[in-house]
N, C-alpha and C positions, 0 to 999 in steps of 0.2 A: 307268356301273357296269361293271366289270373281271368274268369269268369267274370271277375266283380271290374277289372279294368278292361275289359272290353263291354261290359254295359255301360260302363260310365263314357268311353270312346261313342257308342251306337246309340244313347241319350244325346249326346251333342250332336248329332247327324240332324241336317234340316229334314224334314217330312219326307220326301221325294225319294232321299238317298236311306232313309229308313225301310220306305216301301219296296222298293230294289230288293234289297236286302233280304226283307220277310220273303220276298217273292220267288228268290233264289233258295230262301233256304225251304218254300213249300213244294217246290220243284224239286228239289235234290231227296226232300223224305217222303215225298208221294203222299202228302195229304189231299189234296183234293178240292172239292169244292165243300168242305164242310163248314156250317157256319150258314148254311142256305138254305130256305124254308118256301115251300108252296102250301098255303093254308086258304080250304075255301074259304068264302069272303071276306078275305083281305087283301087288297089289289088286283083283284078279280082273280085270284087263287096262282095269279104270274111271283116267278119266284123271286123273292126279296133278301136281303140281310137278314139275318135270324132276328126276332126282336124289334124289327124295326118295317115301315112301311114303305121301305127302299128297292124300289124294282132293278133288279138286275138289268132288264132291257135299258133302263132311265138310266143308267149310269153307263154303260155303252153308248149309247146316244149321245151321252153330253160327252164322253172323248171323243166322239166322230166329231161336234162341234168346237173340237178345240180346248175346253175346259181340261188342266192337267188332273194328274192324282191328286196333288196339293191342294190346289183350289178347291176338290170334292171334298178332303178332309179338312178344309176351312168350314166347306159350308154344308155340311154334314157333321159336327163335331162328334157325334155318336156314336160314329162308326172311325173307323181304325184301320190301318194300313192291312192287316190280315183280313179285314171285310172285304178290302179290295182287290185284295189275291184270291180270295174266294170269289169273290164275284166274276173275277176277267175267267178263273178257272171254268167257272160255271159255264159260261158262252161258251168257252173255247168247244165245251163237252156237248155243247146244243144249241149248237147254230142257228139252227132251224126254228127253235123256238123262240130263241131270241130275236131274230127277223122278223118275225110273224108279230108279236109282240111290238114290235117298235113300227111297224107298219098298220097294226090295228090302232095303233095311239097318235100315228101321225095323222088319223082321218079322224080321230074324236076330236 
């Protein structure tokens, strides 16, 4: 199999089974959580999508309520199946702060 026919196979893939994918292959080359930004005031300096005013906590959250990958990349369009392998990355690496975070916003 050719490069160009397996992007043209992993373009027809629905959202979901793209994100899979990306996620397996961020796992396998040990990138990381890059793509992830903590900048003082902007979402009170809690880490976000690069670019974007998307809190890491806030999109753990909204899987703990159910919402899929898909769904985020509906209503997110901005962000990208590799934002959200960054992003789960990023928790995985800081627990802690992502708890702290999603419990300081669940009392505002």
């Amino acid at each position: 199999m050719t490069l160009k026919e397996l992007q043209n196979q992993i373009s027809a893939l629905p959202p979901t089974e793209k994100a899979a994918i990306i996620q397996n292959l961020t796992q396998t080359t040990s990138i990381g959580a890059k793509g992830i930004t903590k900048t003082s005031g902007v979402c009170g300096g809690e880490a976000c999508i690069a670019g974007t005013r998307i809190a890491v906590w806030l999109l753990i959250e909204a899987c703990r309520l159910g919402i899929t990958e898909a769904q985020l990349l509906q209503d997110y369009p901005h962000i990208n199946a590799a934002d959200l392998v960054n992003a789960w990355a990023y928790a995985d690496a800081h627990p802690e702060e992502i708890e702290a975070a999603i419990n300081t916003n669940e009392v505002a």
